[in-house]
C-alpha positions as CSV (number, residue, x, y, z in Angstrom):
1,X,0.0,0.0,0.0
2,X,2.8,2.1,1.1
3,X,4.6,1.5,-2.3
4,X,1.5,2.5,-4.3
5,X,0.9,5.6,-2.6
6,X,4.5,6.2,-2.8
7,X,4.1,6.3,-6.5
8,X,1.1,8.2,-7.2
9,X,2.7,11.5,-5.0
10,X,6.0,10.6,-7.6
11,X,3.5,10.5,-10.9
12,X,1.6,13.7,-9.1
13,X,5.1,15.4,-8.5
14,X,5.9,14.7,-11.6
15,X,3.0,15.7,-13.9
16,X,2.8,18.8,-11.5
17,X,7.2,19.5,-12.7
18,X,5.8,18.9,-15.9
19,X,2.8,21.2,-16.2
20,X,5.0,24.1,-14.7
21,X,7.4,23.5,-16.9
22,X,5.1,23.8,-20.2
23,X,3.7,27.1,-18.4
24,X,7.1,28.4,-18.5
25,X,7.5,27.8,-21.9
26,X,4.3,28.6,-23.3
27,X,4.3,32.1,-21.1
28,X,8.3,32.4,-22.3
29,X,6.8,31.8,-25.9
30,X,3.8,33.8,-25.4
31,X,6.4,36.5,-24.5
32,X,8.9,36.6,-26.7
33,X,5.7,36.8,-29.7
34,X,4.3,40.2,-28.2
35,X,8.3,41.4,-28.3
36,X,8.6,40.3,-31.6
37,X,5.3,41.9,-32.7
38,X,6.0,45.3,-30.5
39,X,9.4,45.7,-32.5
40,X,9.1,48.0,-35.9
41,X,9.8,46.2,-38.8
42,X,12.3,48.6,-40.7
43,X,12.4,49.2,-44.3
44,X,15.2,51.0,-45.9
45,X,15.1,52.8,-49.0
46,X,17.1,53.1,-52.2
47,X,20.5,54.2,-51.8
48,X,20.6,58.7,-52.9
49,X,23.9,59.7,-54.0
50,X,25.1,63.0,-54.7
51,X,28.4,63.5,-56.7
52,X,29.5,66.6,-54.7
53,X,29.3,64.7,-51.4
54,X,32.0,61.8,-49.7
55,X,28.8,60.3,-48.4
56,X,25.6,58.6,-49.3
57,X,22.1,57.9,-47.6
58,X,19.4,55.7,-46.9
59,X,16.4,56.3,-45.9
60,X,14.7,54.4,-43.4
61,X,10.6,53.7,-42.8
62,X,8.4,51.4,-41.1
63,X,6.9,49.0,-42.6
64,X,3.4,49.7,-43.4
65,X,4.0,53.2,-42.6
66,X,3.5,56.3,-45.3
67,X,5.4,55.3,-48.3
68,X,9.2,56.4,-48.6
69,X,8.3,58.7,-51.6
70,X,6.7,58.0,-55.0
71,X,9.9,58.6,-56.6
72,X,13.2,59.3,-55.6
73,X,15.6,60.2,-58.3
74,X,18.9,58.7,-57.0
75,X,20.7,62.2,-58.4
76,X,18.2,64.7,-57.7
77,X,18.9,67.8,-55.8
78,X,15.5,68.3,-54.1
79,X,13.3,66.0,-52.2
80,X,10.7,68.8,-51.0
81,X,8.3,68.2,-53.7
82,X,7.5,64.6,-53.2
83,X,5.3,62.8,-50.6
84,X,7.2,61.5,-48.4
85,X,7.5,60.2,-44.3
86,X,11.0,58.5,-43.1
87,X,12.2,58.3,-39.9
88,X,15.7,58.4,-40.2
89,X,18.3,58.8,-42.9
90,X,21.7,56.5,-42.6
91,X,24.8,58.6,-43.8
92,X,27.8,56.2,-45.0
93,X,31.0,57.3,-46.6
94,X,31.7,56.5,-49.3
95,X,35.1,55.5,-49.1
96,X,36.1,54.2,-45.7
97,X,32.4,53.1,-45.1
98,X,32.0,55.2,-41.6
99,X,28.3,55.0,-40.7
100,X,26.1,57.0,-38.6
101,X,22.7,58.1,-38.3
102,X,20.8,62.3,-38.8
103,X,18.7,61.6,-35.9
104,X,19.1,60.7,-32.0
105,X,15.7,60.5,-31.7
106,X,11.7,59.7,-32.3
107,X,11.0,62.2,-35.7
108,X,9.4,62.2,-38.8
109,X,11.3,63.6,-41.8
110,X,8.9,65.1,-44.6
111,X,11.5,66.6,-46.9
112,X,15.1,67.0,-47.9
113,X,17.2,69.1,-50.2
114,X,20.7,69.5,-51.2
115,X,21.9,73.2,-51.6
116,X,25.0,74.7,-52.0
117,X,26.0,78.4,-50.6
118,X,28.6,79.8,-53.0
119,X,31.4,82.5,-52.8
120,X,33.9,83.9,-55.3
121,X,37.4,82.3,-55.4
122,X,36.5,80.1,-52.1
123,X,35.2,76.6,-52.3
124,X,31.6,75.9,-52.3
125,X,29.7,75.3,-49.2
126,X,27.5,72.1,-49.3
127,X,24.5,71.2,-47.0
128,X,21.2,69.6,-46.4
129,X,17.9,71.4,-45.2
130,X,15.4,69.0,-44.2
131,X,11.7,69.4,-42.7
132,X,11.1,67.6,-39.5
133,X,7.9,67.0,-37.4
134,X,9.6,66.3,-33.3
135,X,6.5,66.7,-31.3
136,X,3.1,66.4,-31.0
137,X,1.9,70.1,-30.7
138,X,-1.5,69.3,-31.4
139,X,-1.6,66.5,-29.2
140,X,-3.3,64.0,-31.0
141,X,-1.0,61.4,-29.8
142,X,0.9,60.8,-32.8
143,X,3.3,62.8,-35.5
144,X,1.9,63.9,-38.8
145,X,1.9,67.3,-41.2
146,X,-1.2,69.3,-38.3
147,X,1.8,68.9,-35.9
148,X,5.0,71.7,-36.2
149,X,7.0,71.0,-39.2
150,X,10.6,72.3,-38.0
151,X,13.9,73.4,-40.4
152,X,17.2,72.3,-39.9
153,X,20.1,72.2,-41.5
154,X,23.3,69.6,-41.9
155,X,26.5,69.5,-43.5
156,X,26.8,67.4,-46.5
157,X,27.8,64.1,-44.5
158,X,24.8,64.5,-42.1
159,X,26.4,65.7,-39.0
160,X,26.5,69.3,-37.4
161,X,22.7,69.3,-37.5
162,X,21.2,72.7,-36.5
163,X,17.8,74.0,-35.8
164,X,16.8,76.8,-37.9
165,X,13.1,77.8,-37.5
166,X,11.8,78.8,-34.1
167,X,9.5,75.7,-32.3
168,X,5.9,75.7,-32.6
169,X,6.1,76.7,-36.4
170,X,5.6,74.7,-39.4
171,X,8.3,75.9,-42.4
172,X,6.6,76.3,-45.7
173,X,9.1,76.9,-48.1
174,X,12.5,78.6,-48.8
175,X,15.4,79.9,-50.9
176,X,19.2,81.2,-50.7
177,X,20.4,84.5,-52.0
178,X,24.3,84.0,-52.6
179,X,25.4,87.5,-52.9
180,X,24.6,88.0,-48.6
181,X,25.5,84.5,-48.1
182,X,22.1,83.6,-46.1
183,X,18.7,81.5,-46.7
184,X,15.5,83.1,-46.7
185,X,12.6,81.1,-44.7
186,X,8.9,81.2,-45.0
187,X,7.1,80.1,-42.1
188,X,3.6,79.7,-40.4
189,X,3.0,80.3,-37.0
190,X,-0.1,79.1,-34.4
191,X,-0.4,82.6,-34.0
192,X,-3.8,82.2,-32.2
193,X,-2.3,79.5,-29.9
194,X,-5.3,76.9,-31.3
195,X,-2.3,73.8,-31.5
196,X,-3.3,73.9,-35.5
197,X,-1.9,75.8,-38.6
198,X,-4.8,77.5,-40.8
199,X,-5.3,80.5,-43.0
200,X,-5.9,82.7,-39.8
201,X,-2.0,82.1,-38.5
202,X,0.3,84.6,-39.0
203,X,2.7,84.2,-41.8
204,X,6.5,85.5,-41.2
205,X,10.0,85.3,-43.0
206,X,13.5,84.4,-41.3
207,X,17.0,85.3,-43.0
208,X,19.2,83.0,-41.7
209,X,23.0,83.8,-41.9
210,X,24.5,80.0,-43.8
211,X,28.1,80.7,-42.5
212,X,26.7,80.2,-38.5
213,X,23.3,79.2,-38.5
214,X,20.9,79.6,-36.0
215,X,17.2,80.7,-35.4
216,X,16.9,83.9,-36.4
217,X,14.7,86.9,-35.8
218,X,11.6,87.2,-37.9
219,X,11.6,89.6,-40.2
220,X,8.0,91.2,-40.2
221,X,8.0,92.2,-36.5
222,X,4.8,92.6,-34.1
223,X,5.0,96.7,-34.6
224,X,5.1,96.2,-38.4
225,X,2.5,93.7,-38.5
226,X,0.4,95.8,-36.1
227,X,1.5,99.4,-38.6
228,X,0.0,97.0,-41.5
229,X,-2.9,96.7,-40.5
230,X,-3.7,100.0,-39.1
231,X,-3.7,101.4,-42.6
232,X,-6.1,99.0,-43.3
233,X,-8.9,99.9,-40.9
């Protein structure tokens, strides 16, 4: 009798290891899934080059995300004109294959160009102006084109990258005037602090100076805007 109860705690002990053990697993398994399903699945572009630069880029996207563009010209100077959402851009060079990446952080990038500040008998200046969307300003709980669309600026290998356009703007378009060296900025600001970016914001202009860029003052000041529109009354 002794023996047979003996055995049936063993078989209990034993089915009881077992059973734990399968939870383990199965909870181990369960686990490891959600991590796998929590982790972005990362999709890299095509490869841009640009002749007058020691590096080239990828872009990088999310998987089921906004597409990387519609078309991106592997030579083309300007990426402002297409529709597109990445959320990093890889910079390699070319020739010792050193690799690092624009952004330290959670951003959308909705445009790039490739410019080029120019100045008699001295070597051309080469950089890249991008627009980025960092924060959720109409907190909606996620990044898109109603949030503030920020400038900055890079060198031509990615690095040295400096905000241009004051926060809680949305930069609408721009252009460089060689002979004072600078880049003229067109902006939109929530002038009516709603956290959106309609016809009723104010619309401004920044000069900034390309040989130490920073944010600059805007142009049309408060007195002028408020001069304006006293002769309109």
């Amino acid at each position: 009798m002794k023996k047979i109860t003996t055995a049936i705690i063993v078989a209990t002990l034993s089915s009881s290891c077992q059973a734990n053990v399968f939870r383990k697993a199965e909870q181990a398994k369960t686990s490891s899934i959600a991590e796998e399903k929590s982790q972005p699945n990362i999709v890299y572009g095509d490869l841009i080059l640009k002749e007058q630069s020691d590096y080239l880029m990828i872009p990088v996207n999310i998987k089921n995300s906004y597409p990387i563009s519609r078309k991106i010209s592997l030579d083309s100077s300007s990426y402002s004109d297409k529709e597109i959402e990445l959320y990093n851009i890889i910079f390699s060079n070319k020739k010792n294959g050193e690799t690092h990446l624009l952004l330290k952080k959670k951003a959308i990038i909705t445009s790039f160009d490739f410019l080029e500040k120019k100045e008699q008998e001295k070597p051309s200046t080469r950089f890249w102006l991008y627009r980025i969307i960092e924060n959720d300003t109409n907190k909606d709980n996620k990044l898109n084109s109603q949030d503030a669309i920020i400038g900055y600026i890079s060198d031509s290998s990615g690095k040295n990258l400096q905000q241009i356009t004051p926060n809680n703007t949305q930069l609408i378009s721009w252009t460089i005037v060689q002979s004072v060296g600078a880049i003229f900025l067109k902006i939109i600001e929530d002038s009516d602090n709603d956290k959106k970016f309609t016809e009723r914001d104010k619309i401004n202009f920044l000069k900034v100076n390309l040989n130490k860029p920073a944010i600059a003052a805007e142009i049309i000041s408060d007195q002028i805007d408020r001069e304006i529109k006293s002769y309109l009354k």
